[in-house]
TORTOR-108877 format. One record per residue (C-alpha): x, z, y; residue number from 1. Coordinates in nm, 4 decimals. Each point is the difference from the previous one (the first is absolute). Layout:
% TORTOR-108877
X:Z:Y:NUM
...
% end
This chain:
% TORTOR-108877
2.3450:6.5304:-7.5883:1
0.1345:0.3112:-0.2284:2
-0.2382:0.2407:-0.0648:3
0.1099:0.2637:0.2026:4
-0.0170:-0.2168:0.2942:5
-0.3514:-0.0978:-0.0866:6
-0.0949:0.3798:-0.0406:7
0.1184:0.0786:0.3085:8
-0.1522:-0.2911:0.1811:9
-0.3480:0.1311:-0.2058:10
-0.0406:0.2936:0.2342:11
0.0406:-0.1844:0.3330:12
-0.3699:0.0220:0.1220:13
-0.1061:-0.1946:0.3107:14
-0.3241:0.1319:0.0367:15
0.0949:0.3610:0.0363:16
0.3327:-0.0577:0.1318:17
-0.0792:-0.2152:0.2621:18
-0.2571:0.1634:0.1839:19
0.2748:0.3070:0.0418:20
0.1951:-0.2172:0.1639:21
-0.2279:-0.1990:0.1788:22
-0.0992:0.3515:0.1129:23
0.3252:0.0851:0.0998:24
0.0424:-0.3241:0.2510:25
-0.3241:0.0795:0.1446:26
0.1119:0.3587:0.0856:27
0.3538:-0.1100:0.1526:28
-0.2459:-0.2634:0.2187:29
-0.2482:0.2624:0.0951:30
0.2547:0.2658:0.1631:31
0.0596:-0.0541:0.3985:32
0.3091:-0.2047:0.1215:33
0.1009:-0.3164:0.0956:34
0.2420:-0.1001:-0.3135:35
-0.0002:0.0119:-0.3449:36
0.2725:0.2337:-0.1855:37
0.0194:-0.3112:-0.2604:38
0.2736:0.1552:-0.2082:39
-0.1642:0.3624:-0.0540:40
-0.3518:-0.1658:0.0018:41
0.1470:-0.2466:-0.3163:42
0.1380:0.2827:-0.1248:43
-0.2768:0.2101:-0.0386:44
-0.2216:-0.2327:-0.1208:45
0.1980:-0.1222:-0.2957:46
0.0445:0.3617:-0.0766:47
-0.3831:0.0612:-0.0855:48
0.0364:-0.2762:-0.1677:49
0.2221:0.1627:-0.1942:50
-0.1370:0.3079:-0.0741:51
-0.3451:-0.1559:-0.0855:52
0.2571:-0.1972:-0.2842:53
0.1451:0.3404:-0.1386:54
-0.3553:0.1133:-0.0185:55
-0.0862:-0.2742:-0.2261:56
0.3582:0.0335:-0.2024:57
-0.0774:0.3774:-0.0168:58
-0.4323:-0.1126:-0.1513:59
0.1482:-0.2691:-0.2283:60
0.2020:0.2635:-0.1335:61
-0.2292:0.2646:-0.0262:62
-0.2533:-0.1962:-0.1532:63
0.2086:-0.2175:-0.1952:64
0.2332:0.2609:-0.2051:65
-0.1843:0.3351:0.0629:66
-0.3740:-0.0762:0.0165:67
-0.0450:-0.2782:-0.2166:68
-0.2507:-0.1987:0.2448:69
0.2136:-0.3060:0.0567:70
0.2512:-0.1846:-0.2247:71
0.3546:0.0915:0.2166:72
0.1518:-0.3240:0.1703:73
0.3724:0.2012:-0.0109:74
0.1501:0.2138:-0.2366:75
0.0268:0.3523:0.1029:76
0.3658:-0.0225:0.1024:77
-0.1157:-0.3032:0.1728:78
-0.2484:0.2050:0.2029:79
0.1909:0.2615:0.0413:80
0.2682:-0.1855:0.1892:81
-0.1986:-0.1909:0.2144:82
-0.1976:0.2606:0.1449:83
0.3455:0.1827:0.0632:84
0.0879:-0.2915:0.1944:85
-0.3025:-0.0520:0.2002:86
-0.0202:0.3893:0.0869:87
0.4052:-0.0629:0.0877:88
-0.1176:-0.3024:0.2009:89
-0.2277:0.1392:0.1679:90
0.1311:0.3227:0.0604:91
0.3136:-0.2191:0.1968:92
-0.2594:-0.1579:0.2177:93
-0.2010:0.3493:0.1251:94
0.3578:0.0772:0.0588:95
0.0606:-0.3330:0.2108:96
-0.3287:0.1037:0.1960:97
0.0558:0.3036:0.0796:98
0.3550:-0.1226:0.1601:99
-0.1388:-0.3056:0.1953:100
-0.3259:0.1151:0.0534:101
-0.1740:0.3148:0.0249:102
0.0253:0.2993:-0.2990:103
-0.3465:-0.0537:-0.0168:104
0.0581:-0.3146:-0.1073:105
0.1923:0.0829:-0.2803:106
-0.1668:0.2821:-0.1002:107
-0.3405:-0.2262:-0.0516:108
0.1663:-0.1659:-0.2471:109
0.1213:0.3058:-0.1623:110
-0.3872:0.0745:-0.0174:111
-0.0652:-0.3632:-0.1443:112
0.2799:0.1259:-0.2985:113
-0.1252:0.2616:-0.0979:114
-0.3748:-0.1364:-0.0497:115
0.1891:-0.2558:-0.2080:116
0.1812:0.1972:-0.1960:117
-0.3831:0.2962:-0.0313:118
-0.2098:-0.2496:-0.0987:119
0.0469:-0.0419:-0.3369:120
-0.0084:0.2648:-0.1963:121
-0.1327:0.2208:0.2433:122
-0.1798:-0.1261:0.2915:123
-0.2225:-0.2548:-0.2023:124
-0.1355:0.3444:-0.2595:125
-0.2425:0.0877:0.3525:126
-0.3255:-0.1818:0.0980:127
0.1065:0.1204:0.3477:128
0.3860:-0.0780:-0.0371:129
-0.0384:-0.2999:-0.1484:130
-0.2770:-0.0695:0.2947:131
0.2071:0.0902:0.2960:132
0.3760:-0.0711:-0.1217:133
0.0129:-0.3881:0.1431:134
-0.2277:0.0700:0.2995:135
0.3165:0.2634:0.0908:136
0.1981:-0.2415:-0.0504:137
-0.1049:-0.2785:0.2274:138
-0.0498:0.2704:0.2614:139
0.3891:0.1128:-0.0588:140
0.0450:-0.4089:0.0211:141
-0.2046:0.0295:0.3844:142
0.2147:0.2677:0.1422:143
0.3264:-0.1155:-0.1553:144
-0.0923:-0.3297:0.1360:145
-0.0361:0.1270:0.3445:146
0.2974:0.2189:-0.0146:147
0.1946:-0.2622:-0.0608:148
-0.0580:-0.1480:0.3908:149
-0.0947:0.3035:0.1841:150
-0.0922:0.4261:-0.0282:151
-0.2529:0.0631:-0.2093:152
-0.3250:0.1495:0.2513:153
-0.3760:0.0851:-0.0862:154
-0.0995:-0.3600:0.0276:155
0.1541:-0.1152:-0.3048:156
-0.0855:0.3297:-0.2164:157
-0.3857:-0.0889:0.0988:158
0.0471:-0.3435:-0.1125:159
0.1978:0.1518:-0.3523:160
-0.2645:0.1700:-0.0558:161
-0.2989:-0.2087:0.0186:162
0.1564:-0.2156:-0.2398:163
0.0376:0.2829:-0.2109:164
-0.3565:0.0510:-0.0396:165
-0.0673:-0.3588:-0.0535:166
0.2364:-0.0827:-0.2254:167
-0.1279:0.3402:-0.1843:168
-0.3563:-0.1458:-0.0414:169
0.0892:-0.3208:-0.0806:170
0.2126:0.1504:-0.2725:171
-0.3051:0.1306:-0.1693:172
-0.1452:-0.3354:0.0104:173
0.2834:-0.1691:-0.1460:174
0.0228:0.2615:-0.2748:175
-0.3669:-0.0686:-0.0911:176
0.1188:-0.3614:-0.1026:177
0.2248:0.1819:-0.2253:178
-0.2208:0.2426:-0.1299:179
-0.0656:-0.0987:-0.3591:180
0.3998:-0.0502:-0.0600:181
0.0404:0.3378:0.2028:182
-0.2004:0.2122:-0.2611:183
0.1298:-0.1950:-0.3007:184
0.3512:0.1561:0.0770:185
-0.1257:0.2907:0.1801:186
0.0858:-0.0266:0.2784:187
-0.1232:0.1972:0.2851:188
-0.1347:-0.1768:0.2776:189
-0.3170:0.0721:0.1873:190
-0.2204:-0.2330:-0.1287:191
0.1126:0.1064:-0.3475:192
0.0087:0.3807:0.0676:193
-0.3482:0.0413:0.2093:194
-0.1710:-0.3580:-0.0981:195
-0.1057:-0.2624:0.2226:196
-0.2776:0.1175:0.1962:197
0.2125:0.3141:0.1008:198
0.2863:-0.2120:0.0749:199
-0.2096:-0.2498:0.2121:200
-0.0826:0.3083:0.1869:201
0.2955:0.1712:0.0169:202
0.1396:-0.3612:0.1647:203
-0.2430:0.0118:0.2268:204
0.0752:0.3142:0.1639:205
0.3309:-0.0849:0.0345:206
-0.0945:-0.3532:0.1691:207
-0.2139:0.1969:0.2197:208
0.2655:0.2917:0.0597:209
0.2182:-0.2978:0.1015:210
-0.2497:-0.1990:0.2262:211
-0.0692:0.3829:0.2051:212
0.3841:0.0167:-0.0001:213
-0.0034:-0.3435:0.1642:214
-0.2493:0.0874:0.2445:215
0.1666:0.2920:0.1047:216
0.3151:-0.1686:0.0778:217
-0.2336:-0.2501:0.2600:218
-0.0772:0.3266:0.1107:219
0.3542:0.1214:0.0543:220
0.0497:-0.3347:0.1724:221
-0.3083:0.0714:0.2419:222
0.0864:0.3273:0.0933:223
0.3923:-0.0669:0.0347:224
0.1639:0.1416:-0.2857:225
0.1149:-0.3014:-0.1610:226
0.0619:-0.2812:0.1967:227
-0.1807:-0.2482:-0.1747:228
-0.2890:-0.2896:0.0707:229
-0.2902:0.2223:-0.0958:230
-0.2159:-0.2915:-0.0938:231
0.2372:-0.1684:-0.2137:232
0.0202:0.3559:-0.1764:233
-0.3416:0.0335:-0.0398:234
-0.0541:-0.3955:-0.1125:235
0.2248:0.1095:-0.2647:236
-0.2363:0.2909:-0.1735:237
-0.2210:-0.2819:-0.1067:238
0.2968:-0.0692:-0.2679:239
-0.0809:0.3412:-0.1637:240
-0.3869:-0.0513:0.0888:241
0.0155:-0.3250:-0.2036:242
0.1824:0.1211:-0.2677:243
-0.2800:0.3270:-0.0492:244
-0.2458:-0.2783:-0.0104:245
0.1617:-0.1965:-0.2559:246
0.0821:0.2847:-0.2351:247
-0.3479:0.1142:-0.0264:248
-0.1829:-0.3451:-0.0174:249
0.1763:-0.2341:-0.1336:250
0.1942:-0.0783:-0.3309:251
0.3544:0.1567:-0.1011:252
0.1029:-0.3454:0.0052:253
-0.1252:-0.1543:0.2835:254
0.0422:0.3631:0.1713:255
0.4132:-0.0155:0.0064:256
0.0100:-0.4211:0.1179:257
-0.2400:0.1904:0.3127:258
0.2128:0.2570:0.0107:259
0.3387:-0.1181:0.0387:260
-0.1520:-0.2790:0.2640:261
-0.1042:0.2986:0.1642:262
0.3205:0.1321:0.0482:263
0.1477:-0.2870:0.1370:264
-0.2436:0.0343:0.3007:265
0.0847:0.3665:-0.0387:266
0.3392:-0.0958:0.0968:267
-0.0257:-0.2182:0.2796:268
-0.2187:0.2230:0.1875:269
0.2174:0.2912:-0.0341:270
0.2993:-0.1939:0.0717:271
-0.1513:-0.1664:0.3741:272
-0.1285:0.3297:0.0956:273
0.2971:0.1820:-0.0490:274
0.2299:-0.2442:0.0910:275
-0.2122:-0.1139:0.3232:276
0.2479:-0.2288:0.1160:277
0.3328:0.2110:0.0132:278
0.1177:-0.0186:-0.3359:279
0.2662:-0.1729:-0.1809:280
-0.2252:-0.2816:-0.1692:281
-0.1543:-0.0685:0.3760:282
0.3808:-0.0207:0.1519:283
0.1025:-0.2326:-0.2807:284
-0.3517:-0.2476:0.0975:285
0.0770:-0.0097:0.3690:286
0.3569:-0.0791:-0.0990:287
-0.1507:-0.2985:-0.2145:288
-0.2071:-0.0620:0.3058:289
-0.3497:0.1215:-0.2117:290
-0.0582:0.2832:0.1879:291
-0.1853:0.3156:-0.0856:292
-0.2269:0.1776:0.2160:293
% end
């Protein structure tokens, strides 16, 4: 393997490029019909994968040549290209989208680019930036996801954003693992910036901003504003709940592995009440003779 191949290879990260797509799967499942779009739904998920790669081209970069904080796995022409590329590549497929699919579609991606291409040097200077920039993301990844199989409508923008403010808090918490390495190189996340009693806090807000989000959506499903299983909605605010409750009482450690569980349950709740048996992912269990409810 040459070296350039092995650099390049170095910035392929499964564990934050595969929940984007996972994420983008789950919203081309979750949005009503009785087929899957396969090709746009492929599509867009290998394109945030894609962008979440020229994000980590554009950091090794930035860190390795400008900042210092990482010995460089390419050269700077090396870098340079690639990330050319992968914008290029990527660029083509919010192009593809926007033909097969729906502009919104393509323009999610467009969204997913740009983060890529902000985050280092600019978005990651920010306790707040750095905080929010791949919880936008994954929420760009929902509504791409479900513009890829059907119009976009205010069930799927609820769901967005309750991830958002999940993903937002369990941000902090993940940053407080990094927090000694964070300072060392200044660098300015929350935990660094405000320490970690304040960040604790400031996580929990946001877990409990998200789990009153949550209920309100139950609400919306209750009253008939969303059409939604309101109890499945409301099951789902103990994902936010749970994560308040591990942020200020456990670990940092043991706080993320509860976390992250939490999310998964997070997930599924949102997905059944939303989908409530008229979505893509139900149509393609009765068709495997599962059935969904």
């Amino acid at each position: 393997m040459s070296r350039v191949t092995g650099g390049l290879l170095a910035y392929v990260r499964p564990t934050f490029m595969l929940p984007a797509v996972g994420m983008s799967v789950y919203a081309a499942v979750l949005a009503p019909g009785e087929r899957l779009a396969l090709p746009a739904a492929t599509l867009h998920a290998f394109a945030a994968g894609a962008a979440l790669y020229v994000a980590h081209l554009r950091d090794g970069y930035v860190d390795g040549h400008h900042r210092g904080e990482e010995t460089p796995r390419l050269s700077v022409p090396a870098f340079r290209w690639a990330i050319r590329l992968g914008a290029g590549l990527v660029l083509a497929l919010a192009a593809a989208l926007g033909s097969i699919a729906t502009p919104i579609a393509g323009l999610s991606v467009l969204g997913l680019l740009a983060l890529a291409l902000a985050h280092a040097p600019y978005l990651d200077q920010h306790p707040v930036t750095v905080t929010v920039d791949y919880p936008l993301g994954i929420a760009l990844v929902v509504i791409g996801g479900y513009a890829t199989q059907s119009a976009i409508d205010s069930r799927v923008l609820a769901v967005a954003a309750a991830f958002f403010g999940l993903l937002a808090g369990i941000k902090i918490s993940i940053d407080a693992l990094d927090a000694d390495f964070d300072r060392s190189i200044d660098k300015q996340t929350i935990p660094v910036r405000f320490g970690s009693v304040a960040a604790d806090r400031i996580a929990a807000g946001i877990f409990g901003a998200t789990a009153v989000w949550t209920v309100a959506i139950a609400v919306a499903g209750v009253v008939g504003v969303l059409t939604i299983d309101p109890l499945l909605a409301l099951a789902a605010a103990v994902g936010p709940l749970g994560c308040l409750g591990a942020a200020v009482t456990t670990d940092d450690e043991r706080t993320v592995r509860l976390q992250m569980g939490l999310t998964y349950a997070f997930a599924a709740s949102l997905f059944f009440a939303v989908c409530n048996g008229r979505c893509v992912g139900a149509a393609l269990l009765r068709s495997a003779g599962l059935g969904l409810g």
